[in-house]
N, C-alpha and C positions, 0 to 999 in steps of 0.2 A: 901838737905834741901829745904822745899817746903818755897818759899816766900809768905808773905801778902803781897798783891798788893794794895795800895791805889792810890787814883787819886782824886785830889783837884780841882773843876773847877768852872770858872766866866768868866764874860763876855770876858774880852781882854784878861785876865791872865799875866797882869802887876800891880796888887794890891793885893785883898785878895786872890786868889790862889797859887799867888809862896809867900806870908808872911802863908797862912797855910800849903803850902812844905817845908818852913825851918824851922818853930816854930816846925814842926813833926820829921822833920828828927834830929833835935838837941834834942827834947823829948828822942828821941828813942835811941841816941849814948850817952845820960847822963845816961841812964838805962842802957845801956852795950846790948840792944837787937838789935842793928841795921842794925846788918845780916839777921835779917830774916824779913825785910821790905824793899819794893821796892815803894817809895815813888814820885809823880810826879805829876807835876799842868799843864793845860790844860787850851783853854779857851772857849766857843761857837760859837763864831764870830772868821774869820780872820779880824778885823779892824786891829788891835798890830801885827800881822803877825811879827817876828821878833827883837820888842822891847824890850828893856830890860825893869825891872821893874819901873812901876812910882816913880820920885824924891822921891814924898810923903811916899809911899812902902818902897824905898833905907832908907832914912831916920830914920824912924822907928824900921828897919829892924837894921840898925847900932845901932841903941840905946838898941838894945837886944841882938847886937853881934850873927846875923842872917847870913847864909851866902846865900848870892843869887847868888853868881859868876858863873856864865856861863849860867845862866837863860835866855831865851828870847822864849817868847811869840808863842804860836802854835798853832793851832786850834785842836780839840778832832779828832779823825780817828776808823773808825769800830775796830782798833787792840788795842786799847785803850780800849776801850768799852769791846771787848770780854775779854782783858788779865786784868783785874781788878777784884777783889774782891770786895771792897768800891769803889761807885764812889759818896764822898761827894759835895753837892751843895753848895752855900755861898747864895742864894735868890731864890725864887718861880720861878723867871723869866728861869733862870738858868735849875732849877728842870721840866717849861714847856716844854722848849726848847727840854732839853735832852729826857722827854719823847715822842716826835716827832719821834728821830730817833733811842732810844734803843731797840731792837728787845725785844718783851714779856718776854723772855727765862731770860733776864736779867734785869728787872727792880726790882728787888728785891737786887741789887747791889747799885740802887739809891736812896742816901740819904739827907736830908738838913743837913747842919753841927748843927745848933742850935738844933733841934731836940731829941737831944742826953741828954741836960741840962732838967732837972726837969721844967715842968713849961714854956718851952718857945718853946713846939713843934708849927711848924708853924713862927717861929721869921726869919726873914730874915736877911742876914751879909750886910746891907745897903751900897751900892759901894762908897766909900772914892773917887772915879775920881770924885763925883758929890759934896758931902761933902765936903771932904778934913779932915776928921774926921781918919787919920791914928790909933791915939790912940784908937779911940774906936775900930776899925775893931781890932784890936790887943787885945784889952781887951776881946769880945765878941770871937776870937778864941779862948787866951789864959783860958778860961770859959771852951770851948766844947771839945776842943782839947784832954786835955786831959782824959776827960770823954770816948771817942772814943779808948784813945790810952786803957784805962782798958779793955774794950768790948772786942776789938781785943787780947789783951791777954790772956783774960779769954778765948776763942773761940780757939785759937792758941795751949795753954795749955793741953784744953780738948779734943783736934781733936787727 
């Protein structure tokens, strides 16, 4: 069985990428499809090199019975890039970044996460390390998320 590959990524990937790697990965094992998704958050900067998620993240993350255990912070790698399918953004910043170093071949894997919602292509997932706005980051994925998680279905289904 062929997996969809997604990849969640932000700057340090101690806020909104590993909170939209567990909101996905629990979407997907409440539907019963969670085998045939390989789900993973990533970040563009080694600043976090190794951190686990922000307090703020953690928190959040407990209030929705998220599991982030064994998470800690990595920067994106060519075999990232290549073994992805989706590679969701959380801000513009993110999406400049990454088009820097995605070979042509593959930007058609890169997406902004809001994007997805009616109405808010172009909205950025505004980084809660600067806010401290956890709920909202969690409201604005729990919005796209799983708009994304249909997409990928319907595609999955039909392939």
């Amino acid at each position: 069985m062929t997996k969809t590959k997604v990849l969640f990524v932000c700057l340090g990937n101690i806020c909104r990428s590993p909170m939209a790697e567990s909101m996905f990965k629990k979407m997907t094992s409440e539907k019963g499809i969670a085998d045939y998704y390989q789900i993973n958050s990533v970040a563009t900067s080694s600043e976090e090199l190794g951190n686990p998620p922000h307090p703020g993240a953690q928190a959040e993350m407990d209030q929705h019975q998220l599991n982030y255990n064994g998470h800690y912070s990595r920067p994106i790698t060519a075999a990232d890039i290549s073994n992805a399918d989706y590679i969701i953004t959380m801000d513009e910043s993110n999406l400049a970044d990454l088009k820097q170093i995605i070979p042509n071949r593959d930007l058609s894997k890169l997406h902004l996460c809001m994007d997805i919602v009616p109405g808010q292509k172009g909205t950025s997932i505004v980084d809660p390390w600067y806010t401290h706005r956890f709920d909202k980051t969690y409201q604005m994925l729990n919005q796209s998320l799983p708009l994304w998680l249909k997409k990928m279905e319907k595609i999955r289904k039909e392939g």
